[in-house]
Backbone as CSV, one residue per row, in Angstrom:
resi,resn,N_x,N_y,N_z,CA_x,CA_y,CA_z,C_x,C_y,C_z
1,UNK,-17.933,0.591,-24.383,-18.507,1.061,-23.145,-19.834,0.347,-22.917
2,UNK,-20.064,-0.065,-21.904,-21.477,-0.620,-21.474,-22.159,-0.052,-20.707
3,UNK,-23.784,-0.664,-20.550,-24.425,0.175,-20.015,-25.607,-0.515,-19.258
4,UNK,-26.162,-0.844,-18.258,-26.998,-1.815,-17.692,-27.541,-1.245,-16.543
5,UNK,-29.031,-1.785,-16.340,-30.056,-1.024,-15.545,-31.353,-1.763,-15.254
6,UNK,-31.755,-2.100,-14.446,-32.697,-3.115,-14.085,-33.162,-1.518,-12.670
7,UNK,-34.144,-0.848,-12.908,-34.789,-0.358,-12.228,-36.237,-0.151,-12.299
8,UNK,-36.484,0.269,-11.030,-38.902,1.241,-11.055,-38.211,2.159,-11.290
9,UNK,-39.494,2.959,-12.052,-39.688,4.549,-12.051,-40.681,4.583,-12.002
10,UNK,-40.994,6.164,-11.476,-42.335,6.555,-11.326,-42.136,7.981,-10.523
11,UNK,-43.310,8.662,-9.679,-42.837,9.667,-9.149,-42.306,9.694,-7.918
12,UNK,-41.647,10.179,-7.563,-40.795,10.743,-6.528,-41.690,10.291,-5.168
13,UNK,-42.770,10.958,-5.048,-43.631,10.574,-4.165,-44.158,9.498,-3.945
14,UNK,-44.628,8.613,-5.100,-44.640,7.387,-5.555,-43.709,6.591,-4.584
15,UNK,-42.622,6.497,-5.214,-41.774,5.662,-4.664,-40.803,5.848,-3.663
16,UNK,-40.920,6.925,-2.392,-40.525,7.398,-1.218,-41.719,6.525,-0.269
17,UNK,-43.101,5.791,-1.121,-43.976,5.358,-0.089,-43.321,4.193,-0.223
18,UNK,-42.992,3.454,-1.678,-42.602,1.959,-2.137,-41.438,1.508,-1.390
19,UNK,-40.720,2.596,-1.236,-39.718,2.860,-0.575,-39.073,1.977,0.948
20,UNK,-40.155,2.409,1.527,-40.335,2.359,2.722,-40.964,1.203,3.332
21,UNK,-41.327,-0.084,2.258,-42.068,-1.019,2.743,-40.559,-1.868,2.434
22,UNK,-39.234,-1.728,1.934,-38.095,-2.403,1.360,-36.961,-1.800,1.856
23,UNK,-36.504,-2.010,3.038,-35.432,-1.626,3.714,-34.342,-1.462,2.682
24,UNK,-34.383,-2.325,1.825,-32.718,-2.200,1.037,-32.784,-1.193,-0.241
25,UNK,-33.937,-0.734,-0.779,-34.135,-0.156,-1.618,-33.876,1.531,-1.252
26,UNK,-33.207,2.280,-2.783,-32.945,3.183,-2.254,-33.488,4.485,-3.931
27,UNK,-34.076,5.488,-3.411,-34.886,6.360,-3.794,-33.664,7.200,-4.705
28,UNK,-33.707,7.330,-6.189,-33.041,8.498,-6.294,-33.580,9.454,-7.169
29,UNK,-33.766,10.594,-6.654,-34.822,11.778,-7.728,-33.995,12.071,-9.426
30,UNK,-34.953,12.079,-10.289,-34.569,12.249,-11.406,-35.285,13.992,-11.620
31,UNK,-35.305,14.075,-12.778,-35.651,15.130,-13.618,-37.463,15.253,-13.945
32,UNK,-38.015,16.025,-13.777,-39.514,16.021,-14.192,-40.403,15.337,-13.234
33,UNK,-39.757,15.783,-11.695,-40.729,15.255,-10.671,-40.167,13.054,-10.373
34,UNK,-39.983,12.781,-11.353,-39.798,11.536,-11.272,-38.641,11.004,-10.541
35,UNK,-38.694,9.718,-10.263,-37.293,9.010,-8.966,-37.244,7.815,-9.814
36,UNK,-36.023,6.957,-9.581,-35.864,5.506,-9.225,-35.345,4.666,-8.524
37,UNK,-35.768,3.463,-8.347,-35.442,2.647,-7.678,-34.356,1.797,-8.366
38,UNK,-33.382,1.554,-8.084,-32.086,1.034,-8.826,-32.696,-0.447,-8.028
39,UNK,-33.263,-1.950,-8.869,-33.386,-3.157,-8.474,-32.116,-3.793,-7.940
40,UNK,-31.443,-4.079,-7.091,-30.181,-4.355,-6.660,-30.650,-5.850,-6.087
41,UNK,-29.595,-6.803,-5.753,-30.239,-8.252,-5.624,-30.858,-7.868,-3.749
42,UNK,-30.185,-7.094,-3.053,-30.780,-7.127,-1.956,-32.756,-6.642,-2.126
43,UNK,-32.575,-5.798,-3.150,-34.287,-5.427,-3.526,-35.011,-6.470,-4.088
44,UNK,-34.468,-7.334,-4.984,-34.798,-8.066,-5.391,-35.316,-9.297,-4.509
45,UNK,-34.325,-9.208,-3.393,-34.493,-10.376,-2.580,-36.173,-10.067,-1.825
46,UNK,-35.905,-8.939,-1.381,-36.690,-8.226,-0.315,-38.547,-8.243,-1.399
47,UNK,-38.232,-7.893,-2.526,-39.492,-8.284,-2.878,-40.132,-9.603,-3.633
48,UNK,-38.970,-10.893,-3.507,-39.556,-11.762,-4.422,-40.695,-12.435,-3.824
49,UNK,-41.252,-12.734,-2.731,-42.092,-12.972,-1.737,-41.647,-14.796,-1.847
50,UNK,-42.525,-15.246,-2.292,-42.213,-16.419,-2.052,-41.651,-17.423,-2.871
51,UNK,-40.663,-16.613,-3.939,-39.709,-16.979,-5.143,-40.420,-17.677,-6.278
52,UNK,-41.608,-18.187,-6.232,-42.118,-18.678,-7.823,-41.967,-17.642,-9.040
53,UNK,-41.488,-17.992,-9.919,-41.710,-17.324,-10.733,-42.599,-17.326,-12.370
54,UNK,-43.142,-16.277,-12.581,-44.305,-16.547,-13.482,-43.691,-16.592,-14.666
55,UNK,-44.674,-16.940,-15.855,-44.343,-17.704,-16.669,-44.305,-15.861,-17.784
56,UNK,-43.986,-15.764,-18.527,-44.435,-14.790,-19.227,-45.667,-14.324,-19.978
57,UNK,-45.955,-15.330,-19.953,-47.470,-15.597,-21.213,-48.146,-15.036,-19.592
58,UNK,-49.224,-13.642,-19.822,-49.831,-13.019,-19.108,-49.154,-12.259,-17.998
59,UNK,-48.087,-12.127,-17.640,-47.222,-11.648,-16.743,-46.269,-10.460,-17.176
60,UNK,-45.126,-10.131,-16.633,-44.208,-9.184,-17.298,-43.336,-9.528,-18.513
61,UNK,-43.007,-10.282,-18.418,-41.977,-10.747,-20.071,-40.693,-11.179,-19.172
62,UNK,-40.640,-9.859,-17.569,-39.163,-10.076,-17.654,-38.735,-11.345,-16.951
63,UNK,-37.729,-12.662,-16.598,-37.557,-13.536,-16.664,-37.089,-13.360,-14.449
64,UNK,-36.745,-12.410,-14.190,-36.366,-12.132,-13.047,-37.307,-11.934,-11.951
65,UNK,-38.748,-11.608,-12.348,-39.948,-11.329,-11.620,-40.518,-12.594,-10.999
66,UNK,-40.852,-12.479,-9.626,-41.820,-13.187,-9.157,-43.150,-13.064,-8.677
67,UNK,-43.903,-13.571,-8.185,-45.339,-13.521,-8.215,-45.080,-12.685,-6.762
68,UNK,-44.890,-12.304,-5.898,-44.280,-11.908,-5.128,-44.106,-10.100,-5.539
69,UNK,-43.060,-10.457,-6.540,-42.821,-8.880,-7.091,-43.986,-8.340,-7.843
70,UNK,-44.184,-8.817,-8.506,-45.591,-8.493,-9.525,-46.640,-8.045,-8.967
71,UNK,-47.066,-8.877,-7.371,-48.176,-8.233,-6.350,-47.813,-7.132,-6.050
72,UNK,-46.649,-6.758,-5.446,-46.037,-5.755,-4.651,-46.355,-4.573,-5.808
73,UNK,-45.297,-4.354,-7.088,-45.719,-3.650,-8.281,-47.275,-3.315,-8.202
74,UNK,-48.035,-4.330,-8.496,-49.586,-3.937,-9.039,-50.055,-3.011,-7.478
75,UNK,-49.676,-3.664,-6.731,-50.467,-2.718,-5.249,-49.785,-1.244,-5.377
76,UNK,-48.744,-1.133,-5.147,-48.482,0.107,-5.662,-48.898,1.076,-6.526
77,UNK,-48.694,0.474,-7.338,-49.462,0.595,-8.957,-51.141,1.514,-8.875
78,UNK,-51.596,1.487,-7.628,-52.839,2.263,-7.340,-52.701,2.776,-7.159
79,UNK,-51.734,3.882,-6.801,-51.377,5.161,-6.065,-51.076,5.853,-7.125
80,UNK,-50.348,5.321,-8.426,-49.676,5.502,-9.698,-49.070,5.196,-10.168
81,UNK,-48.949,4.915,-11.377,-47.944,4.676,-13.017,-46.938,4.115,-12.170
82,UNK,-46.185,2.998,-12.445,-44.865,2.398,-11.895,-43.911,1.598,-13.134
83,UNK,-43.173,2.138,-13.551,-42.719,1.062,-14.592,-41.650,0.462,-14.349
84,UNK,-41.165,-0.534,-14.259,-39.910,-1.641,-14.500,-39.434,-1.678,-15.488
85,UNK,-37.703,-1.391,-15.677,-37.267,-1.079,-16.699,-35.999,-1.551,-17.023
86,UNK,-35.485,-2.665,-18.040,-34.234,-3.098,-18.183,-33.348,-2.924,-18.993
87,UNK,-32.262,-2.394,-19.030,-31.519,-2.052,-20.616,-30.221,-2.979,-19.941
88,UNK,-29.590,-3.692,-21.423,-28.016,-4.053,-21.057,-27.343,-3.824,-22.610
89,UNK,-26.245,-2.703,-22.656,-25.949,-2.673,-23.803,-24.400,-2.628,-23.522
90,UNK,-23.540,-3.112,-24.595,-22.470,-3.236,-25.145,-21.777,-2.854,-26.210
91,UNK,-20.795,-1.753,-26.180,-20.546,-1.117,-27.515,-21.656,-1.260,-28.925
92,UNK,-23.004,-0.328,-28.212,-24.005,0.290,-29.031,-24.635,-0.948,-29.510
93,UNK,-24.754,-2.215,-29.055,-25.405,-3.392,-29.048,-26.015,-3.610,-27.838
94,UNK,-27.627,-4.048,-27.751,-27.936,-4.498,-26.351,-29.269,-4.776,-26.536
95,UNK,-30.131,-4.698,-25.431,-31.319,-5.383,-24.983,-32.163,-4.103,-24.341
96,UNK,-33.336,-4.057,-24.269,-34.282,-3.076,-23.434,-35.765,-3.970,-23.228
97,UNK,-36.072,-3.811,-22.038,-37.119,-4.105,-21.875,-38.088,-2.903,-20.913
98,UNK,-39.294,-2.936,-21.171,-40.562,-1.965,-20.295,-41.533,-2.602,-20.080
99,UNK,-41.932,-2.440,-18.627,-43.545,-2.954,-18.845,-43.970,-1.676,-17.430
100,UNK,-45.356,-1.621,-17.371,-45.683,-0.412,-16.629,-46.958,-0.855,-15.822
101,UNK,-47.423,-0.635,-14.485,-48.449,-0.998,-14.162,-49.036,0.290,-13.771
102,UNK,-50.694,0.138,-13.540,-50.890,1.467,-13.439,-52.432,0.682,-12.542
103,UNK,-52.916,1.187,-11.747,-54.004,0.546,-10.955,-54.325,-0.289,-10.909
104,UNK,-53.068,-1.128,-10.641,-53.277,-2.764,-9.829,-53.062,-3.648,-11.179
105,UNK,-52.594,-3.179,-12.941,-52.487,-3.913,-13.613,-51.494,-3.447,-14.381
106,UNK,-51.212,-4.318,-15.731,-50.336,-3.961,-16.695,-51.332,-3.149,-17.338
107,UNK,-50.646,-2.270,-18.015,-51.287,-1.052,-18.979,-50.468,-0.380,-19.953
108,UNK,-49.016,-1.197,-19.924,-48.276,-0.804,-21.071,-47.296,-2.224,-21.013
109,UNK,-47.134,-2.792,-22.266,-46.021,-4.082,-22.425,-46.670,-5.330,-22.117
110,UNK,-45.806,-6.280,-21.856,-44.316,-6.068,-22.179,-43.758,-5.535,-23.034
111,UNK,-42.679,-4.868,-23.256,-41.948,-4.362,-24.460,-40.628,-4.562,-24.677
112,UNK,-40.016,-5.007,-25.619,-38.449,-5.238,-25.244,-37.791,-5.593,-27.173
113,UNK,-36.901,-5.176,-27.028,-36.011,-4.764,-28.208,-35.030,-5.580,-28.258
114,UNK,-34.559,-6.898,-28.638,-33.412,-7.935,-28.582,-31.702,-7.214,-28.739
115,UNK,-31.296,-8.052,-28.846,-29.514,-7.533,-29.562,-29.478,-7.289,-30.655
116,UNK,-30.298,-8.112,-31.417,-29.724,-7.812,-32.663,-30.672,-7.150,-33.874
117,UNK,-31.900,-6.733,-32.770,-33.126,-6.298,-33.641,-32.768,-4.754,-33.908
118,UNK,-33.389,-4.338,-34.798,-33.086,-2.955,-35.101,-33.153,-2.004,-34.206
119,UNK,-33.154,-1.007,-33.982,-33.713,0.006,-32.751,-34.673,0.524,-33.347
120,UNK,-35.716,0.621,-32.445,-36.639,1.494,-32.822,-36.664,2.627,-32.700
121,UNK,-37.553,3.711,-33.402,-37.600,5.206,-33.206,-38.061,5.372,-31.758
122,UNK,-38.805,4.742,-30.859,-39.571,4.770,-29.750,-38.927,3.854,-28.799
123,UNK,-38.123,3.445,-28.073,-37.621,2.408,-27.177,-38.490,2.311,-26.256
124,UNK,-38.357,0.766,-26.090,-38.973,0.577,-24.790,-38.957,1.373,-23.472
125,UNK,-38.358,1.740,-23.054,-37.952,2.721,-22.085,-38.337,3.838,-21.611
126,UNK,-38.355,4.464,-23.373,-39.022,5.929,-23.353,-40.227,5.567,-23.930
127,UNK,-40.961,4.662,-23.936,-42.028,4.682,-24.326,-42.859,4.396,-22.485
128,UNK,-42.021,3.777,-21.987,-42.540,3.310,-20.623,-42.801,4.956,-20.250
129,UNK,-41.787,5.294,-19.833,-41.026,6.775,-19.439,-42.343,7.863,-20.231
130,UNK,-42.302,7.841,-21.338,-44.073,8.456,-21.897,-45.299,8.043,-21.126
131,UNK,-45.285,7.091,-20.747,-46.637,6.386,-20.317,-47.026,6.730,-18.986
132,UNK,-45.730,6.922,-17.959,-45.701,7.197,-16.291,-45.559,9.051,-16.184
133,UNK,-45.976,9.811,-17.693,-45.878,11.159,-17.655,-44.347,12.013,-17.930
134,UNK,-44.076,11.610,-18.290,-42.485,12.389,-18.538,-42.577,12.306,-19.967
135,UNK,-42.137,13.715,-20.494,-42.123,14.076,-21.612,-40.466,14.673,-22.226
136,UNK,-40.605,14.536,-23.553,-39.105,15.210,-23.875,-39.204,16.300,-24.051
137,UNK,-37.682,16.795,-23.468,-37.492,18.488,-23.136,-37.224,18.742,-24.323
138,UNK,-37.103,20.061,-24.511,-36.471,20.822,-26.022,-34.606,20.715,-25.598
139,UNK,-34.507,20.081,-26.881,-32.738,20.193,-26.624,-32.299,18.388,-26.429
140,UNK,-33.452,17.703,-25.998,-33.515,16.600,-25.544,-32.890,15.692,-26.411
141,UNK,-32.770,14.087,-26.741,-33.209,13.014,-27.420,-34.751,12.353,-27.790
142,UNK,-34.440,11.844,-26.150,-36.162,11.644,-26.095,-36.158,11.486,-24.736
143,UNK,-37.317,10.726,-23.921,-37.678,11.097,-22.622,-36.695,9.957,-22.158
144,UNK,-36.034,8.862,-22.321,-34.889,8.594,-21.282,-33.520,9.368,-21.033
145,UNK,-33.264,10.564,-22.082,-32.455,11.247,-21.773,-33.291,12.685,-21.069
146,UNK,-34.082,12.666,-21.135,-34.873,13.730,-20.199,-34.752,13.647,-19.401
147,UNK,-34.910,12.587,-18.537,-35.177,12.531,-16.833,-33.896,11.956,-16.619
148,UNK,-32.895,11.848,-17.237,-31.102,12.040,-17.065,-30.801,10.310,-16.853
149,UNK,-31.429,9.571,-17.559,-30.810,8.150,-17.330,-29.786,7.582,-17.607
150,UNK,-28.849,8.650,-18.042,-27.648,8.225,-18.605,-26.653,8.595,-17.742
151,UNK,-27.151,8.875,-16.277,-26.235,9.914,-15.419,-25.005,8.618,-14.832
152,UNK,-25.936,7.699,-14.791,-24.615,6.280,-14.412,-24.348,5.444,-15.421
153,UNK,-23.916,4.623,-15.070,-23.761,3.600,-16.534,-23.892,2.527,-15.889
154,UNK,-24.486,2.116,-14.564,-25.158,0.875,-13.793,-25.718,0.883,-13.116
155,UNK,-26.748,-0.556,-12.356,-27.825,-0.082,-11.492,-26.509,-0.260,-10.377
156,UNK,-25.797,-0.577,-10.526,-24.981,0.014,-9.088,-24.303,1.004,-8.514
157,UNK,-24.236,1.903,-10.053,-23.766,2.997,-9.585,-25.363,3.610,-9.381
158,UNK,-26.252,3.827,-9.723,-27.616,4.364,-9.466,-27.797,4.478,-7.921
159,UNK,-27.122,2.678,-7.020,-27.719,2.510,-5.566,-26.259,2.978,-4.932
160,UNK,-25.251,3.547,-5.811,-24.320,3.881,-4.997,-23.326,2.817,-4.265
161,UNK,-23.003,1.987,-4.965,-22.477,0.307,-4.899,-21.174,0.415,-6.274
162,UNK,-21.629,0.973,-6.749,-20.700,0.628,-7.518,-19.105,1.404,-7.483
């Protein structure tokens, strides 16, 4: 079974404003006040601005970002906590990446966990997911099964595409 996700999180309110500057992007409320934005290539398109893309060394890590997206992120990012978040896994093998901006900068990451590296007790994810205020419930895993990220198993089923 696989599992893949290239989305923002942050709060609900948050990103109903982010929302609204990206016609193709679409809002979906999670658990603990928080929403996301499922990155779909039409979002992607809509925020790369003028397609350069940065190098990693001082930037996000992730390879898909442009200088374009990264502005858009950090401006946001003043209102509150925004994190970008990537997982791709394959029968219990995969990849995660986090990075988080928080008033116009990075303030958590890059962070990211390879294929074949061990898992950590803390994933990137839920460590992002810690950082933008979401905590684990009692009964929980940890905070990416808190705020129910396991409810699809793609960012297309997330934007309702799939």
């Amino acid at each position: 079974m696989s599992y893949e996700l290239q989305a923002l999180i942050g709060t609900l309110e948050l990103l109903r404003v982010a929302a609204a500057e990206v016609p193709a992007a679409r809002v979906v409320a999670l658990a603990q006040g928080m929403a996301l934005i499922p990155v779909t290539s039409g979002v992607l398109a809509a925020l790369q601005g003028d397609g350069s893309v940065l190098k990693p060394v001082g930037g996000s890590g992730f390879g898909w970002h442009s200088d374009g997206f990264e502005l858009r992120l950090a401006a946001w990012s003043k209102a509150g906590p925004i994190a970008c978040v990537e997982a791709e896994y394959y029968g219990g093998s995969g990849t995660q990446r986090a990075v988080v901006w928080e008033n116009g900068r990075i303030v958590l990451g890059p962070l990211a966990v390879g294929e074949f590296e061990p898992a950590p007790t803390d994933t990137p994810i839920s460590l992002a997911l810690r950082r933008i205020g979401v905590r684990t419930e009692e009964g929980r895993v940890d905070e990416f099964d808190s705020v129910g990220l396991g409810a699809y198993r793609s960012t297309g089923g997330w934007a309702g595409i799939d």
